[in-house]
MARKOL-18847 format. One record per residue (C-alpha): x, y, z. Coordinates in nm, 4 decimals. Layout:
% residues N
X/Y/Z;
...
END
This chain:
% residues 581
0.4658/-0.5834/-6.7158;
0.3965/-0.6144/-6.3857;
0.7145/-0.4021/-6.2843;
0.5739/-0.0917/-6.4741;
0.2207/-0.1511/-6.3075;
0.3796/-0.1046/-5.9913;
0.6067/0.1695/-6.1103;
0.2814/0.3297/-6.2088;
0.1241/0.3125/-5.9168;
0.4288/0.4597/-5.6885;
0.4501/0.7445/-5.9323;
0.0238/0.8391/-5.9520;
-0.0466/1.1080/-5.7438;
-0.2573/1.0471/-5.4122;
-0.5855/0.9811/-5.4183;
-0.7706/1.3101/-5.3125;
-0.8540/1.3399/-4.9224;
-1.1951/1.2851/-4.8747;
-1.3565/1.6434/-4.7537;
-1.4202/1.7118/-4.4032;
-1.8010/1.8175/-4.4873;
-1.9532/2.1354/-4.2548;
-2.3191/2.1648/-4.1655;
-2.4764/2.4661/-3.9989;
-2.5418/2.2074/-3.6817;
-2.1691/2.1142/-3.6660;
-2.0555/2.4420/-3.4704;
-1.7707/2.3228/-3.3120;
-1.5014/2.0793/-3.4669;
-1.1922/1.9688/-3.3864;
-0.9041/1.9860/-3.6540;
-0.6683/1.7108/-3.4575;
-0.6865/1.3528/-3.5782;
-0.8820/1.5089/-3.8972;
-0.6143/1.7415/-4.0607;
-0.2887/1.5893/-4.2282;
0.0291/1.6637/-4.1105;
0.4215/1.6892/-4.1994;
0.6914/1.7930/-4.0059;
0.9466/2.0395/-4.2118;
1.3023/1.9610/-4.0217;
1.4998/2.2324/-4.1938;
1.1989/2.4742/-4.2034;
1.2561/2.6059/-4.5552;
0.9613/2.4236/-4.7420;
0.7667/2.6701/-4.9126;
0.3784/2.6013/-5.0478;
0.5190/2.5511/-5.3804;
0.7110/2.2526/-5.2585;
0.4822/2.1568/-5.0390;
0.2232/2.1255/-5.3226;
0.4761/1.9270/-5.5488;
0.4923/1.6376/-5.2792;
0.1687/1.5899/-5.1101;
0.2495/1.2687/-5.0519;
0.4655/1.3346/-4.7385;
0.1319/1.4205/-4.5130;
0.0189/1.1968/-4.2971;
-0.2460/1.1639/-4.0480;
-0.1591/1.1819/-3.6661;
-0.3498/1.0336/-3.3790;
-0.5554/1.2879/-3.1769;
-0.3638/1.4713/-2.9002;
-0.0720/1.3995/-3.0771;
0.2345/1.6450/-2.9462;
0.4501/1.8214/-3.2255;
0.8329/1.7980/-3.1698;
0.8497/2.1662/-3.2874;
1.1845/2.3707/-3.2383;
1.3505/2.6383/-3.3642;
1.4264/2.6200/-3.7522;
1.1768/2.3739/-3.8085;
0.7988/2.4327/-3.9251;
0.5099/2.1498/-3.8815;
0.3044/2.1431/-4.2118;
-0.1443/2.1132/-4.1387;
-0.3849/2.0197/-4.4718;
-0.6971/2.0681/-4.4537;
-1.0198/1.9617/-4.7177;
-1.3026/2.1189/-4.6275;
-1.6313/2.1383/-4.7906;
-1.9488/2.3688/-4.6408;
-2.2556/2.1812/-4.7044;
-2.4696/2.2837/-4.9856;
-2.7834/2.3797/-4.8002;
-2.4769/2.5791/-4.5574;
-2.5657/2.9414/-4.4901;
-2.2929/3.0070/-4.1712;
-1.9447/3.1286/-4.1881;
-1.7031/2.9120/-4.0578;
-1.3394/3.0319/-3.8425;
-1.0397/2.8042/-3.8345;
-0.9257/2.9477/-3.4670;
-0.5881/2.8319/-3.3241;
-0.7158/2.8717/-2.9031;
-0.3257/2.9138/-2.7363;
-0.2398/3.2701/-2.7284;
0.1371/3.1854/-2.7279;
0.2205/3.0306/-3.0843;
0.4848/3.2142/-3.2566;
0.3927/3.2091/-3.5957;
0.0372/3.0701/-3.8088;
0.0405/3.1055/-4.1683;
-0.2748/2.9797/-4.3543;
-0.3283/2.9647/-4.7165;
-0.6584/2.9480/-4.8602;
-0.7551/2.9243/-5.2673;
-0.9346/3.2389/-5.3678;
-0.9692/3.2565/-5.7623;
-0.7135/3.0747/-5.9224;
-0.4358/3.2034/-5.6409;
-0.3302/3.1344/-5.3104;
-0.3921/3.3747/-5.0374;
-0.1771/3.3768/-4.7324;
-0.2864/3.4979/-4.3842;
-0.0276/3.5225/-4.0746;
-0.0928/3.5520/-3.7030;
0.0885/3.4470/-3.3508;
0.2860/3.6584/-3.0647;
0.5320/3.7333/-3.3398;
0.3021/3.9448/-3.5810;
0.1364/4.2773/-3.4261;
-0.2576/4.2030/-3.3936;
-0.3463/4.4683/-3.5760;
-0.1896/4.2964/-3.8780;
-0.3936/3.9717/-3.7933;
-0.6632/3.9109/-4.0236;
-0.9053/3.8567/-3.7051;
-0.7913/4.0826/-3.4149;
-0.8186/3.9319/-3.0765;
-0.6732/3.6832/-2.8142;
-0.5113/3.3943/-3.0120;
-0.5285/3.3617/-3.3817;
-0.8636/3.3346/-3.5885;
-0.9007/3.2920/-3.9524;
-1.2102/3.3194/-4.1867;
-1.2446/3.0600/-4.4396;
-1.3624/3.1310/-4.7823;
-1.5773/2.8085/-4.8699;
-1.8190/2.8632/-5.1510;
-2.0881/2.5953/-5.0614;
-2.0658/2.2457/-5.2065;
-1.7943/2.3031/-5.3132;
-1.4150/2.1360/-5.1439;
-1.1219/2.3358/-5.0929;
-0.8031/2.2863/-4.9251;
-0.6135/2.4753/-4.6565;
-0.2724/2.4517/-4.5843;
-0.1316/2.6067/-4.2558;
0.2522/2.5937/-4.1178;
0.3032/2.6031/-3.7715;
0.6071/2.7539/-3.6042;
0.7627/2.7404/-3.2352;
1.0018/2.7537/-2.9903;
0.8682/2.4839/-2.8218;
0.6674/2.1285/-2.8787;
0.2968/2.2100/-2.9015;
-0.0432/1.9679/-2.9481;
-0.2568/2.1469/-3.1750;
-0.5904/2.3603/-3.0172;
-0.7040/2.4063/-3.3726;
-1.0525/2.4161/-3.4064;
-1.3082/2.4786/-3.6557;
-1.6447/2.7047/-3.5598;
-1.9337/2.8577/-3.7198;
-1.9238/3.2548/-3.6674;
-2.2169/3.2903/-3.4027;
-2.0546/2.9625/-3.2010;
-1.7345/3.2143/-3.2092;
-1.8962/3.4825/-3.1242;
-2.0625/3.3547/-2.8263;
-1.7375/3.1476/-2.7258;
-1.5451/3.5206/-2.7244;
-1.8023/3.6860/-2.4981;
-1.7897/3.4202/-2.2551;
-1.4343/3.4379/-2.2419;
-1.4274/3.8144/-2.2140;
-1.6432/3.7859/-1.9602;
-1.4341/3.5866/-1.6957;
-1.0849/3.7227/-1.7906;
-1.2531/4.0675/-1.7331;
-1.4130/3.9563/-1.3865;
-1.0834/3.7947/-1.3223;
-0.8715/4.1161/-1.3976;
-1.1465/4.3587/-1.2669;
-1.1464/4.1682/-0.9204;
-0.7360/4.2002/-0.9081;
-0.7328/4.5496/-1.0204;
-0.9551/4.5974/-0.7366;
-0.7380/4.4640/-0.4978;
-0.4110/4.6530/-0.5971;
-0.6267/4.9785/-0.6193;
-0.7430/4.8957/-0.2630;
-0.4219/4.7633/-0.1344;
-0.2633/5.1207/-0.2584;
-0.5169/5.2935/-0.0834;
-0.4904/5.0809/0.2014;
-0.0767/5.1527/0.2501;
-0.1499/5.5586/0.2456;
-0.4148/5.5793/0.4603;
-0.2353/5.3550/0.7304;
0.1437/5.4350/0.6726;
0.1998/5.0495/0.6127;
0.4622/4.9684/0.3331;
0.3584/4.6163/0.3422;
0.0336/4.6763/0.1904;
0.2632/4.9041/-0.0989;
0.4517/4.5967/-0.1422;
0.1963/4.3418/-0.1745;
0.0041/4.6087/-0.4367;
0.2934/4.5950/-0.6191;
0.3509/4.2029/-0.6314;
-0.0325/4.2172/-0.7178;
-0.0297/4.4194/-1.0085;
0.2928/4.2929/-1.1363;
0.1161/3.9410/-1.1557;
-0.2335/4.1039/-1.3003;
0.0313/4.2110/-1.6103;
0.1618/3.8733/-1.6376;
-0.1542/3.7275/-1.6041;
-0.2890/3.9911/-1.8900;
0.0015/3.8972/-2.0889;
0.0091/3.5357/-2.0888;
-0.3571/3.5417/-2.2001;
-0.3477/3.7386/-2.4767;
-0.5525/4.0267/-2.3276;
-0.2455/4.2646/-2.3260;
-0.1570/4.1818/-2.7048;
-0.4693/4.2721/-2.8039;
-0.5806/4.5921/-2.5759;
-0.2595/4.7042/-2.4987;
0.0254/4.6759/-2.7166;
-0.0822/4.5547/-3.0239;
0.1067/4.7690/-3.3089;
0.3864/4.4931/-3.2541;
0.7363/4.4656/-3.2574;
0.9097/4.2304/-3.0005;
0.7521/4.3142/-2.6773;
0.4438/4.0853/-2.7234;
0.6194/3.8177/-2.7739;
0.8807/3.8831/-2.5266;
0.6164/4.0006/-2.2705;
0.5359/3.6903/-2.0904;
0.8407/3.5530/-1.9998;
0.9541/3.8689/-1.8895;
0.6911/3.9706/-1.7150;
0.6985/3.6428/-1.5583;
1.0331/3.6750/-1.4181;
0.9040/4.0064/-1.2160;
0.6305/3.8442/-1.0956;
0.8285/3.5483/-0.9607;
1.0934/3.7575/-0.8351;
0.8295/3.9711/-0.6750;
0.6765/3.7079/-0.5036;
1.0013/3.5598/-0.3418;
1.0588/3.9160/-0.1731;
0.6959/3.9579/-0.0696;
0.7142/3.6308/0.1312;
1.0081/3.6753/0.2449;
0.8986/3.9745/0.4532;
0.5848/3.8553/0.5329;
0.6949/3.5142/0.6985;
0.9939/3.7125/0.8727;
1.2566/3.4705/0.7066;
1.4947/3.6821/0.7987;
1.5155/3.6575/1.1985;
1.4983/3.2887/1.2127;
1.6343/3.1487/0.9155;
1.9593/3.3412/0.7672;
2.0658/3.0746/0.5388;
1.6786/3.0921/0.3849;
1.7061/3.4693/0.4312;
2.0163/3.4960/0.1935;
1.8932/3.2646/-0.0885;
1.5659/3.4081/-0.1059;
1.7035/3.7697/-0.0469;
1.9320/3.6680/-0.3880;
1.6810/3.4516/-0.5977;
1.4171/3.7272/-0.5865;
1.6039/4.0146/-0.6847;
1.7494/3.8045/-0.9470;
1.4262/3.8247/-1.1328;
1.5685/4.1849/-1.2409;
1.8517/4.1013/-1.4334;
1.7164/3.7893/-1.5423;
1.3570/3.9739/-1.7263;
1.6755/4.1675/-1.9097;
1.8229/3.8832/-2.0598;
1.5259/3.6943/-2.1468;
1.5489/3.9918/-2.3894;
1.8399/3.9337/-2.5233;
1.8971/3.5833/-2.5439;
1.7240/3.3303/-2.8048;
1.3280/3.2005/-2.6602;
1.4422/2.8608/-2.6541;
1.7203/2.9009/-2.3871;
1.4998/3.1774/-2.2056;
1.2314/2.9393/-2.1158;
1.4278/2.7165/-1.9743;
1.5964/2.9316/-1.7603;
1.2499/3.0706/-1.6913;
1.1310/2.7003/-1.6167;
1.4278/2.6451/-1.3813;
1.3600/2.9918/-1.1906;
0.9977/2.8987/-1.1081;
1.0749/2.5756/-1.0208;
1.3547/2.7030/-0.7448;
1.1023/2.9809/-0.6302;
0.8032/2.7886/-0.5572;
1.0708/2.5805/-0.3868;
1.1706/2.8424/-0.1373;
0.8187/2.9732/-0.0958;
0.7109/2.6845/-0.0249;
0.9986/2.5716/0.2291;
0.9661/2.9199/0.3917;
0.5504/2.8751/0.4207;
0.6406/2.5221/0.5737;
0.8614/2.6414/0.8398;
0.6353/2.8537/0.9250;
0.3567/2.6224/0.9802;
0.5805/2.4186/1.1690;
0.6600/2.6710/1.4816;
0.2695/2.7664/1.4221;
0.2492/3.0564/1.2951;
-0.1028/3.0830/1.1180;
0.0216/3.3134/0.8722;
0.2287/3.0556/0.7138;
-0.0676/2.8180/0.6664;
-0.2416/3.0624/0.4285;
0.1233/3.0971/0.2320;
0.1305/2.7699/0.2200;
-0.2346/2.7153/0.0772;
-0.1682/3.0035/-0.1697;
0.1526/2.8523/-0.3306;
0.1046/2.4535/-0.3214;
-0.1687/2.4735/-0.6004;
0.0358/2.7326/-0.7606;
0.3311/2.5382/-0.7486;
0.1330/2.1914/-0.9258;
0.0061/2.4850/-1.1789;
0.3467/2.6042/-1.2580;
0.4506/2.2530/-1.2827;
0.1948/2.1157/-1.5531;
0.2754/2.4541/-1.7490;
0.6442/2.3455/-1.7508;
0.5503/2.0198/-1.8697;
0.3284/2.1478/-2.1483;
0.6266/2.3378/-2.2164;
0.8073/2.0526/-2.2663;
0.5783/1.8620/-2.5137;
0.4771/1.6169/-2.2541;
0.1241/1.6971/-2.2339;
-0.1223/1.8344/-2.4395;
-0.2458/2.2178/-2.4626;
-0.6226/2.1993/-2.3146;
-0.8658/2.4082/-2.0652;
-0.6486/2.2501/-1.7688;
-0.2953/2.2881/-1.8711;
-0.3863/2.6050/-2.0411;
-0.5591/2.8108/-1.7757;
-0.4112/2.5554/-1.4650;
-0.1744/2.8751/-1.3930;
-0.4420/3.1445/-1.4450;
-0.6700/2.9539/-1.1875;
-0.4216/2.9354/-0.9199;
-0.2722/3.2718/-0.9365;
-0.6451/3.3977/-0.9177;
-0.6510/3.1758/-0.6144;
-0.3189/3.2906/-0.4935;
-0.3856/3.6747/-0.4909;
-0.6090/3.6878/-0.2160;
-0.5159/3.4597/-0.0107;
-0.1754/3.6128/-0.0111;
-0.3761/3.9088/0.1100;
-0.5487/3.7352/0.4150;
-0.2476/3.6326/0.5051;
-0.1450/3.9774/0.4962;
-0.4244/4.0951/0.6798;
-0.3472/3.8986/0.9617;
0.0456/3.9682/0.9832;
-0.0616/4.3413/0.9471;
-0.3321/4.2661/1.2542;
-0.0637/4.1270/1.4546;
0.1585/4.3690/1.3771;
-0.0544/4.6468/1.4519;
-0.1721/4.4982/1.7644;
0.2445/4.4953/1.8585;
0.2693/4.8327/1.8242;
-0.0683/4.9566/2.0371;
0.0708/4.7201/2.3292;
0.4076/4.9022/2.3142;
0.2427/5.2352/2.2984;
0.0332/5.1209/2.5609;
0.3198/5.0144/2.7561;
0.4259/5.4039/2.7315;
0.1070/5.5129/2.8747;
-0.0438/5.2771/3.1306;
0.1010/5.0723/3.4014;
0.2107/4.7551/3.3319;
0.0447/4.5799/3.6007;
-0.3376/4.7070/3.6545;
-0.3359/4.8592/3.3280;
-0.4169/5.2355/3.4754;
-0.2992/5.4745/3.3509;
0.0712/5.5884/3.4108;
0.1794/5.8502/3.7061;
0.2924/6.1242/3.4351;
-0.0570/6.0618/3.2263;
-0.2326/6.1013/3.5575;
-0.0513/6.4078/3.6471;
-0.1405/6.5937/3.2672;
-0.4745/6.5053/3.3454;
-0.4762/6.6267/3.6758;
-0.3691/6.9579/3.5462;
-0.6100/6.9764/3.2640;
-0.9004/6.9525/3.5263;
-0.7159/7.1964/3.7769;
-0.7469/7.4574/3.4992;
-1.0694/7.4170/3.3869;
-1.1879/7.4558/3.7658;
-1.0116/7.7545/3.7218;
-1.1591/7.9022/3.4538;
-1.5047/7.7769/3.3775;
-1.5643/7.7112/3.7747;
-1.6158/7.3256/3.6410;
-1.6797/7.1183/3.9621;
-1.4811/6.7942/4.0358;
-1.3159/6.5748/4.3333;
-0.9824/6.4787/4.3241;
-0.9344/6.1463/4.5421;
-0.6411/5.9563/4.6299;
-0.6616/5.5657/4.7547;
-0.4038/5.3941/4.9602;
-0.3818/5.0024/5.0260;
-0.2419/5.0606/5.3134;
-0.1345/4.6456/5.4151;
0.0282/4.6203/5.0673;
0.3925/4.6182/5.2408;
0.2281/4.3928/5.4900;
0.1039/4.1339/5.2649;
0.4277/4.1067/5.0594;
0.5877/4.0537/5.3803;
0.3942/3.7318/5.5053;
0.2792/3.5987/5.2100;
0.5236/3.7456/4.9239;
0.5285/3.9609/4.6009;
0.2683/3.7346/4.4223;
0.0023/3.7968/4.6637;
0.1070/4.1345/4.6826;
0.0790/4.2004/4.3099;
-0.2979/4.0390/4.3385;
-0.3993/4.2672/4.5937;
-0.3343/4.5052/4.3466;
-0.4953/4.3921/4.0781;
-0.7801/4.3467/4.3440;
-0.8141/4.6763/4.4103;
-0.8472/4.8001/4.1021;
-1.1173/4.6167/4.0421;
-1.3095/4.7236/4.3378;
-1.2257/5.0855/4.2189;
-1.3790/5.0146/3.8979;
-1.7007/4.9238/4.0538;
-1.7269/5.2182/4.2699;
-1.6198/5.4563/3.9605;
-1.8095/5.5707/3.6375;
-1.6241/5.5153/3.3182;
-1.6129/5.8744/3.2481;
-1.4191/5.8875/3.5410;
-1.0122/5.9277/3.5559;
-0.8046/5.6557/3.7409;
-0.4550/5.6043/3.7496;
-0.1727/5.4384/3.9662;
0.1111/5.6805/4.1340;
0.2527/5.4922/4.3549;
0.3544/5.1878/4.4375;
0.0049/5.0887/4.6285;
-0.1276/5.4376/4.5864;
-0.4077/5.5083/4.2901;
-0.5429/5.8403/4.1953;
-0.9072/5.9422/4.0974;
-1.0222/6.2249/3.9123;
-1.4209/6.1842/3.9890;
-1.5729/6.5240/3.7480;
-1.9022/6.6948/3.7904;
-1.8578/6.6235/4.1990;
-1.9186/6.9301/4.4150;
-2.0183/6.7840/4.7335;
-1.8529/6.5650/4.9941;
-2.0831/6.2637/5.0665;
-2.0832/6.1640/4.6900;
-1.6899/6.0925/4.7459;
-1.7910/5.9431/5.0730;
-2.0194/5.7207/4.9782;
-1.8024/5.5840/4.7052;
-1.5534/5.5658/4.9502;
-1.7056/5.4192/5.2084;
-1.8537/5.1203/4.9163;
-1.4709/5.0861/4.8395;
-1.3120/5.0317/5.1960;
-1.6424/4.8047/5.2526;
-1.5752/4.5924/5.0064;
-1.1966/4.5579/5.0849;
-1.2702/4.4139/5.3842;
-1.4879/4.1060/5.2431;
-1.1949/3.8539/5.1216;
-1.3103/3.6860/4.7816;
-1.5125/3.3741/4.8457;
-1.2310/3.0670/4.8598;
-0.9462/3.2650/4.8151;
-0.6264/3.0850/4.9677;
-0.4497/3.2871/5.1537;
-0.7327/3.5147/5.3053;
-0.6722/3.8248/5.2612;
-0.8361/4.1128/5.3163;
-0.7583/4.5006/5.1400;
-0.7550/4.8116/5.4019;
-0.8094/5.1565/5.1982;
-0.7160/5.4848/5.3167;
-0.8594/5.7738/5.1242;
-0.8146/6.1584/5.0862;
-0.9709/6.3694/4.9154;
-1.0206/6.7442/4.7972;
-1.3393/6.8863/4.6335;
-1.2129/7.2136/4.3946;
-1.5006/7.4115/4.4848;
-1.4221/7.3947/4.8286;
-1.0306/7.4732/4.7710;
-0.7807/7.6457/4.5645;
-0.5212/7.3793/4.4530;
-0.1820/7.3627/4.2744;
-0.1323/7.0944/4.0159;
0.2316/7.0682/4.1241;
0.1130/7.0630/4.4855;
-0.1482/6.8850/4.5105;
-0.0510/6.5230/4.5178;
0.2076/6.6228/4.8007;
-0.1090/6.7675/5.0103;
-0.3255/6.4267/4.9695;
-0.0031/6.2477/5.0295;
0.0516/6.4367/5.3265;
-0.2822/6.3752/5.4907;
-0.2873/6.0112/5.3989;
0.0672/6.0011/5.6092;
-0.1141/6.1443/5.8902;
-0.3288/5.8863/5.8822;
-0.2332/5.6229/6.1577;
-0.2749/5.2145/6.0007;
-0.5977/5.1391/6.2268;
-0.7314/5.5139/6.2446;
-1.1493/5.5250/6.3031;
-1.1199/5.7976/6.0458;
-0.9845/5.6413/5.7400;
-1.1876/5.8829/5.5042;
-1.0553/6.2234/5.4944;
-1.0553/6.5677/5.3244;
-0.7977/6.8645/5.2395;
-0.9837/7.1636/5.4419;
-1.1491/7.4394/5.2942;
-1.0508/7.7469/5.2251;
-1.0880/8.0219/5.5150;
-1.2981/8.3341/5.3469;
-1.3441/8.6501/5.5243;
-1.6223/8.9232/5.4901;
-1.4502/9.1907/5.3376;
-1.5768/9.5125/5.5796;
-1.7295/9.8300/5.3909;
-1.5612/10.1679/5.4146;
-1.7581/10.4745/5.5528;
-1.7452/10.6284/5.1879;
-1.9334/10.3157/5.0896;
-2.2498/10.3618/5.2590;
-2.5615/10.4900/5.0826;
-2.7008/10.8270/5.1160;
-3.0210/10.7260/5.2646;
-2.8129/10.5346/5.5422;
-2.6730/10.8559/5.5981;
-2.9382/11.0481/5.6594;
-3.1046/10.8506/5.8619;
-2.8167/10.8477/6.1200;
-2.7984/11.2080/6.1373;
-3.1920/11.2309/6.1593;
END
């Protein structure tokens, strides 16, 4: 007897769950730790079998990770039961935009209804378009019902399945719109301004980093179910392909954009070559995360993030070591990136749970990422830029005193000689000699020499407008084109201010030395010159100059004009009568 009492009771059916009961102030409830749960290994189970043996669900602790793989299918029930006095709608939203496959069954009449969503299904068959999969339930108040849904994936998952009331969605869904569209409107931004950036100033680095930028704004689009939803949502196996793949660009990208930014290439070859390889690799691996199965793919992908954060990284820290500023920002962008990437991988891996932090971890630090990559930039550009305007600068001023170059000097020169020419402009053409510069290198050496120099020009400077032209041709010899001067003592009063102040040595300079000027001069209202002559007439008169001459100011003489007599035929007829009268 008491063998077929126990018999009995194995072979009764379960007691029914008790109803999860939903109130119009619940609006947010989570499904984990409250839904029952069985794991299909063979992934064949169907709801008709599944309804046969209720007895192989289970409860699971909260936070509980499902060893999902492919070919196998984890099994959800659900009793639910809207309040009587209920009026809201409730949603039964799954919040990770990544899961393969969600089938739910509800009761409707005396028939099961099924409703599919995940990366696999185009949104637009989805029974609730948007990010991630929503589903409406149909709970007649008072009244309990159950839901069944399977779960499918390539990889282990916790389940962010959560139940909400259709205003708590609502709102939830405009919040969320509202960063990711900040977010992606900021980046967007940035590439649009980067692009603009490269074409106005003829720098490819800005092209590249636009293009790293906006490669990562798709992946980042992607991986949150933005670009599923707004962009390609008719299907097929691009959105579920999309991430990864896109992924592998924007990795790949990355590599070769710090690569050339941190100059890996003249310093460390070894570096140079790996990264030069792992980043183009991205190419031909996005292809065959195509082609090969999901579950393979992502580790692959896994394995290539992991070795390019590595080289970033070690490329940022080298940089930092020998100083290099721009290496510090590198480094700031990818070290949160790289824990990011790492808790994703984990997730991945059905060691942690799928929440705000692991989800969005990623999302965070590549927002982070972006523009710092770009300060970094910025600077390396700056620097670069400023290269370039020294070597130019090199091209057109002298090296030492920073005047301008004889050949510059000379152009100018001319362009002044023919405007005298032409529009009678006045100006004063001056040349300055230090005439102890071969003296001074002799006693005291080139050093001293060389600050004489640098002396002089900056008594010239004081003595000299900044409209006014000044250049070095010669070797101690500097050339001044002083404009709007039409009269002698303005050029000798500036010269006689010039050799004055040569002759006071700077106040505890060691040695003492003291600057003698020499200075000739021509005023082009007083004299026709020749640009090609010109410099060998002032040069000439400051030879004739002895070195302690009482005269050390000195002019190019005018030109000699003649009255021009007036023929007989000239004269007026009044004159003419007059003389015969």
């Amino acid at each position: 007897m008491a063998l077929l009492l126990w018999a009995a009771l194995l072979l009764a059916p379960p007691a029914a769950a008790q109803p999860v009961t939903l109130r119009d102030g619940d609006e947010v409830l989570l499904v984990d730790g409250v839904a029952t749960r069985w794991l299909d290994e063979r992934g064949t189970a169907t709801l008709d079998d599944v309804l046969r043996t209720p007895h192989r669900f289970g409860h699971g602790d909260a936070g509980q990770i499902a060893p999902l793989a492919p070919g196998n299918a984890l099994w959800l029930r659900l009793r639910l039961q809207r309040a009587a006095d209920a009026h809201q709608q409730w949603l039964l939203a799954w919040g990770d935009p990544l899961i393969d496959r969600l089938e739910v069954w509800q009761m409707e009449g005396r028939s099961w209804r099924m409703q599919v969503a995940g990366d696999t299904i185009a949104v637009d068959q989805w029974p609730e378009r948007g990010r991630y999969p929503v589903f409406r339930l149909a709970l007649p108040a008072g009244e309990a019902r159950d839901v069944y849904i399977r779960v499918r994936s390539q990889t282990p998952t916790s389940l962010p399945l959560h139940l909400s009331t259709d205003g708590e969605h609502a709102q939830r869904v405009q919040l969320e719109t509202l960063g990711l569209g900040a977010i992606f409107g900021a980046l967007l931004l940035l590439v649009a301004a980067c692009i603009a950036q490269s074409i106005a100033y003829r720098d490819r680095a800005y092209g590249w980093y636009a293009a790293y930028a906006g490669i990562t704004t798709l992946c980042l689009v992607a991986y949150t179910g933005v670009a599923a939803h707004l962009l390609w949502p008719t299907g097929g196996p691009w959105p579920d392909l999309a991430s990864g793949t896109l992924a592998f660009l924007g990795m790949g990208a990355a590599i070769l954009f710090v690569r050339r930014l941190l100059g890996v290439a003249a310093r460390h070859p070894v570096l140079d070559r790996a990264t030069y390889l792992g980043g183009w690799l991205g190419l031909p691996l996005a292809v065959a995360y195509l082609l090969v199965p999901r579950a393979p793919g992502l580790q692959v992908l896994s394995a290539y993030f992991a070795a390019g954060l590595a080289m970033n990284v070690t490329a940022a820290w080298l940089a930092c070591r020998r100083g290099d500023i721009v290496g510090r920002w590198v480094l700031a962008a990818f070290v949160p990136l790289a824990l990011a990437i790492t808790l994703f991988c984990i997730r991945m891996l059905g060691w942690l749970p799928i929440n705000f932090f692991t989800q969005y971890a990623s999302l965070l630090a590549v927002v982070a990422e972006v523009p710092l990559l770009l300060v970094a930039l910025s600077i390396r550009s700056r620097d670069r830029h400023g290269a370039q305007i020294r070597a130019q600068a090199l091209s057109s001023q002298d090296a030492l005193t920073g005047l301008l170059s004889p050949h510059l000097f000379q152009d100018r020169l001319l362009q002044v000689v023919m405007r005298a020419r032409r529009d009678k402009a006045e100006a004063a053409i001056v040349f300055v000699d230090l005439v102890n510069h071969a003296r001074i290198r002799q006693v005291h050496g080139q050093a001293v020499a060389d600050q004489s120099l640098l002396r002089s020009v900056l008594k010239l400077r004081r003595v000299v407008r900044d409209v006014d032209t000044v250049g070095r041709v010669g070797e101690a010899r500097f050339g001044l084109i002083l404009e709007g001067v039409s009269a002698r003592s303005a050029v000798t009063h500036r010269a006689a201010r010039l050799i004055a102040s040569g002759l006071m040595p700077l106040p505890g300079l060691k040695p003492e030395v003291t600057l003698h000027f020499h200075i000739a001069a021509v005023l082009l209202n007083e004299r026709a010159v020749e640009p090609a002559t010109v410099a060998d007439d002032l040069g000439a008169l400051l030879a004739s100059m002895s070195p302690r001459t009482r005269r050390p100011i000195r002019f190019l003489d005018a030109d000699n004009t003649q009255p021009v007599p007036l023929d007989t035929d000239s004269e007026l007829p009044s004159e003419l009568s007059v003389r015969q009268a």
